[in-house]
C-alpha positions in Angstrom: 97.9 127.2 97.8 101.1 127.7 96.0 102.5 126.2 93.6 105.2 124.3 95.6 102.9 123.4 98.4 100.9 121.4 95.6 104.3 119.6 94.3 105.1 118.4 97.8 101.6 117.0 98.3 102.5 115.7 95.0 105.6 113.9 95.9 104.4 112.9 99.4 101.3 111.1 98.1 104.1 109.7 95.4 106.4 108.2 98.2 103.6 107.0 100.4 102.4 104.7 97.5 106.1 103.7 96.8 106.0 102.6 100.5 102.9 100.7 100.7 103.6 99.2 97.8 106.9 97.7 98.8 105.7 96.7 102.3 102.9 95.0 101.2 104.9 92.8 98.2 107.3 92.3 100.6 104.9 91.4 103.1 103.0 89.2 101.2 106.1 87.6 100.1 106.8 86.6 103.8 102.8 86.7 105.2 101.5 83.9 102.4 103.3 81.1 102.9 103.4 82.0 107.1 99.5 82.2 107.0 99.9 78.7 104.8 101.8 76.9 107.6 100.2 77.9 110.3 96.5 77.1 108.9 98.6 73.6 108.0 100.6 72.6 110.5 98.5 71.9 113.7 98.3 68.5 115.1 96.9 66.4 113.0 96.5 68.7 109.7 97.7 67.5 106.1 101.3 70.0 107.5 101.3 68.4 111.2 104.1 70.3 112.7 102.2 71.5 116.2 106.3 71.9 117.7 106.9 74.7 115.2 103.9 75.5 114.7 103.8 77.1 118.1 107.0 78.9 118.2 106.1 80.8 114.7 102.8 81.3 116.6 104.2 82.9 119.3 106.5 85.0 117.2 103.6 86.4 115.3 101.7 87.1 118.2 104.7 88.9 119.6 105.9 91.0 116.9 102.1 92.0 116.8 101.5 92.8 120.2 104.7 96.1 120.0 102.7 99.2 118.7 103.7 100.1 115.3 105.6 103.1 116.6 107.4 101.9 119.1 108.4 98.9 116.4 109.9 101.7 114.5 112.5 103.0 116.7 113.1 99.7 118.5 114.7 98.3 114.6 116.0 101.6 113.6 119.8 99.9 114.3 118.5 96.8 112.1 116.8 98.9 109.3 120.5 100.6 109.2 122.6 97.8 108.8 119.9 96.5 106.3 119.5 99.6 103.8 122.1 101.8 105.2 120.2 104.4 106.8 117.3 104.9 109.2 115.5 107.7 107.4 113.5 108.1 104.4 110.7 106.1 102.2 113.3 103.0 101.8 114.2 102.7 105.1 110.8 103.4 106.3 109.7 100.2 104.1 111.8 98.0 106.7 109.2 98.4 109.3 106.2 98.5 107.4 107.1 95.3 105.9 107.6 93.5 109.4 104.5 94.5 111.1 102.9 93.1 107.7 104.2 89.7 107.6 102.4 88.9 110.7 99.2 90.6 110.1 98.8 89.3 106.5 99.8 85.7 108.1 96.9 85.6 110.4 94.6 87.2 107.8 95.7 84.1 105.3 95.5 81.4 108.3 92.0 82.9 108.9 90.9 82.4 105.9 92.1 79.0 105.0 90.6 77.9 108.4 87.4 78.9 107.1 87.1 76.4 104.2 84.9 73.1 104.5 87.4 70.2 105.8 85.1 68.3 103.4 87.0 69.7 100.8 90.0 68.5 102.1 89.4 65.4 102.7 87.5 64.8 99.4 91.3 65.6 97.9 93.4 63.5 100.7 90.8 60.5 99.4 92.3 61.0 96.1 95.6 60.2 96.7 96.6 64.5 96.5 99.9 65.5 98.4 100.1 67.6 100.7 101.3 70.4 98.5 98.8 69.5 95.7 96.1 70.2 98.5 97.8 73.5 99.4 97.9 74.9 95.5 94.6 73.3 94.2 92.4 73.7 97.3 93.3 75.3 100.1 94.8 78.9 98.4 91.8 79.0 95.4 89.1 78.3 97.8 90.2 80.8 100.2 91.2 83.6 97.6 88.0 85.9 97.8 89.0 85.7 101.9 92.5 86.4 101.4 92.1 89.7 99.0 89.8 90.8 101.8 92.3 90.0 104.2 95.2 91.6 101.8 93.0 94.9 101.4 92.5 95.1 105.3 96.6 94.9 105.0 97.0 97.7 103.0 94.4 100.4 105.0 96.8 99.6 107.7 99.6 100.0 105.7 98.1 103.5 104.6 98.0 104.1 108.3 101.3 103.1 109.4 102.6 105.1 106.4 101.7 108.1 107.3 103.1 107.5 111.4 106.2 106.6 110.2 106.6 110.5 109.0 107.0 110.9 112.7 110.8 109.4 112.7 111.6 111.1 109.2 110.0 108.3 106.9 108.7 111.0 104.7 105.0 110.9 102.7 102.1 112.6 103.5 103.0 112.1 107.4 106.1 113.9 107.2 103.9 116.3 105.5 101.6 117.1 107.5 103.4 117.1 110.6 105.8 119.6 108.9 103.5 122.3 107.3 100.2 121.5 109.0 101.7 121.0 112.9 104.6 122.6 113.2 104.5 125.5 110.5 100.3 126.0 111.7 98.9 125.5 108.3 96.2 123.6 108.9 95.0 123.2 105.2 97.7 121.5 105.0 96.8 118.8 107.6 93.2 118.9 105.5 94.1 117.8 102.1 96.6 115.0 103.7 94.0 113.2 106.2 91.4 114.0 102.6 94.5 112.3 100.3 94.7 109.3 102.5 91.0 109.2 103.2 90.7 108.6 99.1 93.7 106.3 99.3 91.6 104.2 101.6 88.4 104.4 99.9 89.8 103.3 96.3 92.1 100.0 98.2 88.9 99.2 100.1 86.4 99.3 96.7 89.0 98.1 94.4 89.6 95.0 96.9 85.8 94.3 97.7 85.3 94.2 93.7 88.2 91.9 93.2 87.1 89.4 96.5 83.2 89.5 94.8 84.8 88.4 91.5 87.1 85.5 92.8 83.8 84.5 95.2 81.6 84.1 91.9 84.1 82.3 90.1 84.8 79.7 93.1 81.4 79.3 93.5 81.3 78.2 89.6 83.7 75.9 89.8 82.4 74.2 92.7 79.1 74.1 90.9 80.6 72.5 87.9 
């Protein structure tokens, strides 16, 4: 493989990290505190606001319903008034980032559904706020759940990343529709779908080992 083959596998693995990255701060950003209200806010919880509570509901389920592609050309006009321009890895984080939000919302919701209302009542008998039961409860008991859900976010991410090189978001897509489809080097295609198979590999062990750690240490603490 030449030598400038190997520097634009180089620089697409480079801006298909920069993307990821981005979308899933920025996602997390926006996905936490969703996946917070919505696990909070249901008739009757320590949040009770079933009114809104719906309508975000709705929206999530909505924005993600629209296949990731066709998400991608339907904002292009939005993603150009935002950043300025529809192609490239910053523009291509616009997307990425909004079919996060929702994904990591329900991921976080999930996961604070799953703790023991026991726990939560235990801490409303106390006299704890509804905030004080958000920071000190809800969020550490369900940690190990939401790094699991936060790792799921980012194989997708990965995935997305690399479609979004359909509509000139660059990274390994671009790549390897560029040399390995249209230009017929195949090896090409290879060592992307091998690049992004590692890329998936490390998020997934790195996030498994993170979620055992925060499980042993909750499991401590509730012992204490």
């Amino acid at each position: 493989m030449s030598p400038v083959l190997i520097n634009l596998l180089y620089e697409s693995t480079l801006e298909t990290l920069y993307m990821v990255a981005m979308s899933t701060v920025f996602g997390t950003l926006a996905g936490l505190p969703l996946g917070v209200f919505l696990a909070t806010s249901r008739r009757g919880e320590i949040l009770s606001a079933p009114a809104v509570n719906g309508v975000l509901g709705l929206i999530v389920n909505a924005t993600r319903s629209v296949p990731f592609i066709i998400l991608v050309v339907a904002i292009i006009p939005f993603t150009r008034a935002l950043v300025g321009t529809s192609i490239g890895t910053t523009a291509a984080i616009v997307p990425l980032t909004i079919a996060a939000v929702p994904f990591i919302a329900r991921l976080v919701e999930t996961a604070i559904r799953e703790i023991d209302s026991g726990l939560i009542e235990a801490a409303r008998a106390m006299g704890a706020t509804p905030l004080q039961i958000i920071r000190k409860v809800l969020i550490p008991e369900a940690l190990p759940g939401i790094t699991l859900g936060l790792t799921l976010a980012v194989v997708s991410l990965i995935g997305y990343s690399a479609m979004v090189g359909a509509v000139g978001g660059k990274g390994l897509g671009d790549l390897g529709i560029r040399y390995g489809y249209q230009r017929f080097m195949p090896e090409v295609m290879l060592i992307v779908v091998i690049i992004l198979i590692v890329l998936v590999q490390l998020v997934q062990t790195v996030g498994e080992f993170i979620a055992a750690r925060l499980d042993k240490r909750a499991a401590k603490n509730r012992g204490r």
